[in-house]
C-alpha positions in Angstrom: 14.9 16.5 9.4 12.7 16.6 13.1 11.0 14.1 13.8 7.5 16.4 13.7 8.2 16.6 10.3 8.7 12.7 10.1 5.3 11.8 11.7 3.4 14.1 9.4 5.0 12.3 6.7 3.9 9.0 8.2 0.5 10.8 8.6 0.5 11.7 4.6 1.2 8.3 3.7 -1.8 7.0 5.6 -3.9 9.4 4.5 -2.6 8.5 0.9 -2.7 4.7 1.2 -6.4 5.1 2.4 -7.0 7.5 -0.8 -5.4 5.0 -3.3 -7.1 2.1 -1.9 -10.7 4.1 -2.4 -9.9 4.8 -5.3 -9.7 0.9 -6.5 -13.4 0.0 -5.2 -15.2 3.0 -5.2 -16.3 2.6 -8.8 -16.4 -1.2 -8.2 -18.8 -1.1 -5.4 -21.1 1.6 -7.4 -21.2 -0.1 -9.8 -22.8 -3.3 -7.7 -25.1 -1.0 -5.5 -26.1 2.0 -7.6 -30.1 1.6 -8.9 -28.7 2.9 -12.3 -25.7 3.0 -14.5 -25.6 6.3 -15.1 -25.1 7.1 -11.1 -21.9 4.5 -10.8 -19.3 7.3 -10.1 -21.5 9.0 -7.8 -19.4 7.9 -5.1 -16.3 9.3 -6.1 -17.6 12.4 -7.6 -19.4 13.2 -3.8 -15.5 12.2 -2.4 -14.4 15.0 -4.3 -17.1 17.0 -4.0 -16.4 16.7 0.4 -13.0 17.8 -0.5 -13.5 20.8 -2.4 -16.1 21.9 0.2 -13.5 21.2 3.4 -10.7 23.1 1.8 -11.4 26.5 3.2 -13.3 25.6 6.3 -10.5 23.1 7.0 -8.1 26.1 7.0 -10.1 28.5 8.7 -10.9 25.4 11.4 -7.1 24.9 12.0 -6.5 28.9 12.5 -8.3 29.0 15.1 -8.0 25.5 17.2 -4.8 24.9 15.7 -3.1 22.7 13.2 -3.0 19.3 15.6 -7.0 19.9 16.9 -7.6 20.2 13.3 -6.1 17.1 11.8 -7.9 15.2 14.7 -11.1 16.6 13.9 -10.4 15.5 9.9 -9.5 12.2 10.7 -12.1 11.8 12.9 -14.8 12.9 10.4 -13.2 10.3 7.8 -13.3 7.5 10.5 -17.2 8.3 11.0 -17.0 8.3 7.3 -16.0 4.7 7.0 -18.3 3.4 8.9 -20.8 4.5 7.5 -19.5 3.2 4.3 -19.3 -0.4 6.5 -22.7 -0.3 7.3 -24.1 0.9 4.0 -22.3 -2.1 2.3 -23.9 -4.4 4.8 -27.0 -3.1 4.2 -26.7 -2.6 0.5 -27.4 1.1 0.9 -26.3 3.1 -1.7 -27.6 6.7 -0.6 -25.6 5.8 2.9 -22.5 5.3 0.9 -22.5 8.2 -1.0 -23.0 10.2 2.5 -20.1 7.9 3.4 -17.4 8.7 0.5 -18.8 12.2 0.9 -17.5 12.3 4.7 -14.2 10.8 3.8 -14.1 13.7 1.1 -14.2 15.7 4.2 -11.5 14.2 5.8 -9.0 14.0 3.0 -9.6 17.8 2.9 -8.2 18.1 5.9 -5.7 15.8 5.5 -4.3 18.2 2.6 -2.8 20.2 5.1 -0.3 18.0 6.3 2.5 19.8 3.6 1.5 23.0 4.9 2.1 21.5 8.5 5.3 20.2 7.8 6.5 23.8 6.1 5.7 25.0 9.5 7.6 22.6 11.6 10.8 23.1 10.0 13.5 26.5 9.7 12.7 28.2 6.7 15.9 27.2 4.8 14.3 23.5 5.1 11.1 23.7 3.3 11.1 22.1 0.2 12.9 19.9 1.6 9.7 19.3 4.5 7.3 19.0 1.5 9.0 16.7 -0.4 9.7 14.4 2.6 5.9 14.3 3.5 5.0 14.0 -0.3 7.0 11.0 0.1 5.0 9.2 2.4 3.2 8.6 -0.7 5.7 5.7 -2.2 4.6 3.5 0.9 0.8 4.4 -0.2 2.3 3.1 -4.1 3.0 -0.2 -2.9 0.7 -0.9 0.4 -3.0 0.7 -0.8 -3.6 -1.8 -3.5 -2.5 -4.5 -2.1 -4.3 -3.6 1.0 -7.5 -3.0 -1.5 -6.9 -7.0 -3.2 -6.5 -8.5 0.4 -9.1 -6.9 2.3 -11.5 -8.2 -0.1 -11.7 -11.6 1.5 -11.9 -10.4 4.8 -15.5 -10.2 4.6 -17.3 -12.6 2.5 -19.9 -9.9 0.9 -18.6 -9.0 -2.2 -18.6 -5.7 -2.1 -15.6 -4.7 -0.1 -16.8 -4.0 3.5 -13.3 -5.3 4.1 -11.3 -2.1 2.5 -13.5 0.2 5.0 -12.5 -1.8 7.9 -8.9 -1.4 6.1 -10.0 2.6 5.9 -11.0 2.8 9.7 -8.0 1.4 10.6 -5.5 3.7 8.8 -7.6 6.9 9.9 -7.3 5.4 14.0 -3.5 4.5 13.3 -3.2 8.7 12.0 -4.7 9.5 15.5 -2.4 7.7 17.4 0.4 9.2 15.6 -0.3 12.7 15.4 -1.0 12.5 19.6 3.0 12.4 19.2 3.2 15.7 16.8 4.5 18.7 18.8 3.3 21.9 16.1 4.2 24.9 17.8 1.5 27.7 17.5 1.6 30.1 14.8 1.2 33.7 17.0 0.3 36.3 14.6 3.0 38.9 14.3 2.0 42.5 15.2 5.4 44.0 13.8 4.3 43.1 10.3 1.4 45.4 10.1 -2.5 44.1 9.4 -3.3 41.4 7.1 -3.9 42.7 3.4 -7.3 42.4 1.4 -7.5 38.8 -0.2 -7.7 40.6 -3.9 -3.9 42.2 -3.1 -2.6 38.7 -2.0 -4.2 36.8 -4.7 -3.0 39.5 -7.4 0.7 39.0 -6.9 2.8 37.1 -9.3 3.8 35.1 -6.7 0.3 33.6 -5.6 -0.6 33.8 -9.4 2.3 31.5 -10.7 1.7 29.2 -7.3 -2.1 28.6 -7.7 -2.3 28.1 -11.6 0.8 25.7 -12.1 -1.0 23.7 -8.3 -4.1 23.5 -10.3 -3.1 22.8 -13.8 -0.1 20.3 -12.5 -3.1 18.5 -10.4 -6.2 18.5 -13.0 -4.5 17.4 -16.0 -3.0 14.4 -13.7 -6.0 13.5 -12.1 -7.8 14.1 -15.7 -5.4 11.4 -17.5 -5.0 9.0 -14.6 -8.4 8.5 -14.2 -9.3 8.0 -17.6 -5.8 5.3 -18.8 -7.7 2.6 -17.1 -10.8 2.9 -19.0 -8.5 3.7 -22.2 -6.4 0.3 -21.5 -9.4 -1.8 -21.5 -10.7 -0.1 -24.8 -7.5 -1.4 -26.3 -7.6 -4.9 -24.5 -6.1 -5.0 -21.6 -6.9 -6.4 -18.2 -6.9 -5.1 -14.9 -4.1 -6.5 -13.7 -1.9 -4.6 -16.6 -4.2 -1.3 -15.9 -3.0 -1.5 -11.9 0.3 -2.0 -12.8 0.5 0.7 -14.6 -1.2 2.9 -12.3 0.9 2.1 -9.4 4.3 3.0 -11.7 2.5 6.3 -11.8 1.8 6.5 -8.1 5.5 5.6 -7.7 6.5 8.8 -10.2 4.4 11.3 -8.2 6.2 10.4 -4.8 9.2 8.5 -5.2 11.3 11.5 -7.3 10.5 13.7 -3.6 13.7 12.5 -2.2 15.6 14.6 -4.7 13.3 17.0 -5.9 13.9 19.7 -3.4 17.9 19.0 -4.4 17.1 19.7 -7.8 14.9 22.9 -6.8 18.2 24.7 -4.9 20.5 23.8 -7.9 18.1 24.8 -10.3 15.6 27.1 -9.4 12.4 26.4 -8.2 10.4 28.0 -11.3 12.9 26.0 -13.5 11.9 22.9 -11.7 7.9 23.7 -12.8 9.0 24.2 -16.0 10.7 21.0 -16.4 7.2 19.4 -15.1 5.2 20.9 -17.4 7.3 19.7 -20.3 7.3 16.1 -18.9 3.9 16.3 -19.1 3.8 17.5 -22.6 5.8 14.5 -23.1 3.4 11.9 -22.2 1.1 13.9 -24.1 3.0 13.1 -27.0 3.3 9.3 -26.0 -0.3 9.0 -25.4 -1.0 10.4 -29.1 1.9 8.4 -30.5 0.5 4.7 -29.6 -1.5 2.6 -27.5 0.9 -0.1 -26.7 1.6 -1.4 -22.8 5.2 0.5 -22.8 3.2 3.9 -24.3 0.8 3.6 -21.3 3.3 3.1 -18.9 6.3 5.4 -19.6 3.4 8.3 -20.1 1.8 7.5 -17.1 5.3 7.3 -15.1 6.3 10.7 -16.1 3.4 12.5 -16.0 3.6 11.5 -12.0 6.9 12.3 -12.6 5.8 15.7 -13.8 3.4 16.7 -11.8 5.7 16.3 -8.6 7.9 19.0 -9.8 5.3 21.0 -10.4 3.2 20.2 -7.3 6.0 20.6 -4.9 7.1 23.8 -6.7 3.6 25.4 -6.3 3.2 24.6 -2.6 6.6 26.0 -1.9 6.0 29.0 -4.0 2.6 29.9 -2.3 4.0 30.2 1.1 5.8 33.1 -0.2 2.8 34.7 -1.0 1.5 35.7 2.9 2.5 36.9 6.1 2.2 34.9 9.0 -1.6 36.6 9.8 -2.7 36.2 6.4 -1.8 32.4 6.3 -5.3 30.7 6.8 -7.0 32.9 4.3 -4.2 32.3 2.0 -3.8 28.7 2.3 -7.8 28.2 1.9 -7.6 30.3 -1.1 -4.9 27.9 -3.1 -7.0 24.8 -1.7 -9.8 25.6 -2.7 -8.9 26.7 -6.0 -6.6 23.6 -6.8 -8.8 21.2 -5.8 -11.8 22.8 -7.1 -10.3 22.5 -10.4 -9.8 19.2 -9.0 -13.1 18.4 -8.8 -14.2 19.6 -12.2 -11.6 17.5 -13.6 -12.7 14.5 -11.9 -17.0 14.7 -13.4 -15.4 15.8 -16.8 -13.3 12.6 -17.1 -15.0 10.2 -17.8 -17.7 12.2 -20.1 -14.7 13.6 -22.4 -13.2 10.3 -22.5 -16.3 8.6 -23.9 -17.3 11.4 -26.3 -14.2 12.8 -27.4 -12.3 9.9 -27.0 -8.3 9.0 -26.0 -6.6 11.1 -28.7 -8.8 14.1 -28.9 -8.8 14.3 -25.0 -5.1 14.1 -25.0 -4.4 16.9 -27.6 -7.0 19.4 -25.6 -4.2 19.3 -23.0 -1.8 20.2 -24.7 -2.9 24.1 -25.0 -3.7 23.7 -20.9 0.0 22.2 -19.6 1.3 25.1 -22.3 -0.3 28.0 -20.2 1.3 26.5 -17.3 4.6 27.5 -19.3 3.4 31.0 -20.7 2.4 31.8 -16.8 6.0 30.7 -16.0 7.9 32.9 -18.5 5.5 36.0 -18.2 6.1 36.2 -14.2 9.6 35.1 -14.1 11.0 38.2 -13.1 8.6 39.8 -10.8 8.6 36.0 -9.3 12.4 35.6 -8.5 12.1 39.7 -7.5 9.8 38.1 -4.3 12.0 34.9 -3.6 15.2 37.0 -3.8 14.7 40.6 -2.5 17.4 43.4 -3.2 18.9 43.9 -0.4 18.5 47.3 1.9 21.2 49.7 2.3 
């Protein structure tokens, strides 16, 4: 694999660590500064929130000053970001941090991108194999971003972990440096292939229909059940030490199986592959609702990361078969802002369903969601393959 490739993946895992570690003491440090308990996730629901909102203009932004100009312009917004999350926490302001998180949102947005970046660094016969190496980046972000979140705590004697920012700064400056390294070649429109197509004709094709749906279902229905075992673990007794534990064995399943992933994708398919996601989801579905015992929680949590790699990487390799090269920002903002739109919704419904439906009705409701994922797999299974594997011309 170049080493373009390489850096990006070094860029991801930054990017990732810094996500995972916000994660840990966003909800933490609302729940110290916010002036009412009902506004404790406001935090993270604005990070999201900056995301979803970044996803197209982050696309659009990058067509036109280029991929490299763009990620310095994201990570730039998240370093302004972090600091003003720094000086809120000194100042105990808790509108200035949600402006903050909202910023990072932002940045993250950007940051996205990378796996489309990589795609585009690489020959064609390459590509999952790109994705899945800057996916990786994320099994360094497993292991580093909470124990940069527990030792960063002490850095600064406030108590309300001014410390991760200056953690956060640090990781978004250290992305800088590394992407001033990053040779992306310019994507020049080809004139040969004719005129970009309405955005209803590309997002009607099976293709872009399979891609986007399994992206967003694979994402929503991980980020649904990750966010809410924590909360489900204490309900049954158990402290945060076992909850992180158990979080970072799922961090490891989303990233670690990328080494082999796009192996499996060439000797099996790629739509296989999703399929075989979905039904490891289904499968800590089924653990969830068989018991609540440390093992349950674990070996669910593991492969639904598992789960949603397959699927994830699947979907981003799919989509890019969906456009031509002068249709690629449209496209690309399209399945962003879809995916982590849905993203989004799943992330303020979380906690709500949790508390009023509870760990085993939320679980069932997703089984009928992971089980369209399947039923959009079978129904476009020809037309699908049709598009990855033209007839040849005579």
């Amino acid at each position: 694999m170049n080493r373009d490739v390489i850096l990006l993946s070094l860029c991801q895992a930054l990017l990732t660590t810094g996500n995972i570690l916000l994660v840990s003491v966003n909800a933490l440090i609302g729940q110290q500064l916010a002036p009412d308990p009902a506004l404790i996730t406001l935090p993270v629901a604005l990070q999201f929130v900056g995301l979803m909102v970044a996803t197209i203009p982050a696309s659009l932004v990058m067509a036109r000053i280029g991929r490299k100009n763009g990620f310095y312009l994201g990570n730039s917004i998240g370093i302004v970001g972090a600091l003003c999350c720094i000086i809120a926490l000194t100042n105990g302001q808790f509108t200035l941090f949600c402006a903050g998180t909202f910023l990072l949102g932002i940045g993250i947005g950007f940051g996205t991108l990378y796996r489309f970046a990589a795609i585009e660094a690489c020959p064609e016969e390459h590509k999952s194999r790109a994705i899945s190496l800057v996916m990786a980046g994320g099994v360094l972000a497993a292991v580093i971003g909470p124990n940069l979140a527990v030792s960063s705590r002490d850095w600064v004697d406030d108590g309300v972990f001014t410390g991760a920012f200056v953690v956060l700064t640090g990781l978004y400056c250290l992305a800088l440096v590394l992407l001033t390294q990053v040779r992306i070649r310019s994507q020049v429109q080809a004139v040969a292939e004719g005129p970009a197509r309405p955005m209803r004709e590309i997002l009607l094709q099976p293709v872009f229909i399979v891609a986007v749906t399994i992206g967003m279902i694979s994402y929503a229905v991980m980020n649904l059940i990750m966010t809410v075992t924590p909360v489900a673990m204490a309900r049954c007794g158990f402290d945060f030490d076992t909850a992180a534990w158990v979080i970072e064995w799922h961090v490891l399943g989303m990233f670690l199986p990328s080494f082999v992933t796009p192996k499996l994708i060439k000797r099996f398919g790629l739509l296989n592959i999703m399929a075989t996601g979905a039904g490891l989801m289904l499968i800590c579905i089924l653990l969830n609702l068989h018991g609540v015992s440390q093992w349950h929680f674990w070996t669910a949590l593991a492969l639904l990361g598992v789960g949603w790699n397959f699927m994830f990487i699947g979907a981003t390799q799919l989509v890019t078969s969906a456009y031509r090269v002068q249709e690629k920002a449209k496209s690309q903002a399209a399945n962003e802002f879809l995916i982590f739109g849905m993203v989004t919704v799943s992330a303020f419904a979380s906690g709500w369903l949790e508390a009023t439906l509870g760990w085993q009705l939320l679980n069932t409701l997703m089984i009928p969601v992971v089980l369209w994922a399947v039923l959009v797999i079978m129904v476009f299974r020809k037309p699908v393959q049709q598009a990855l594997n033209p007839l040849p011309t005579a």
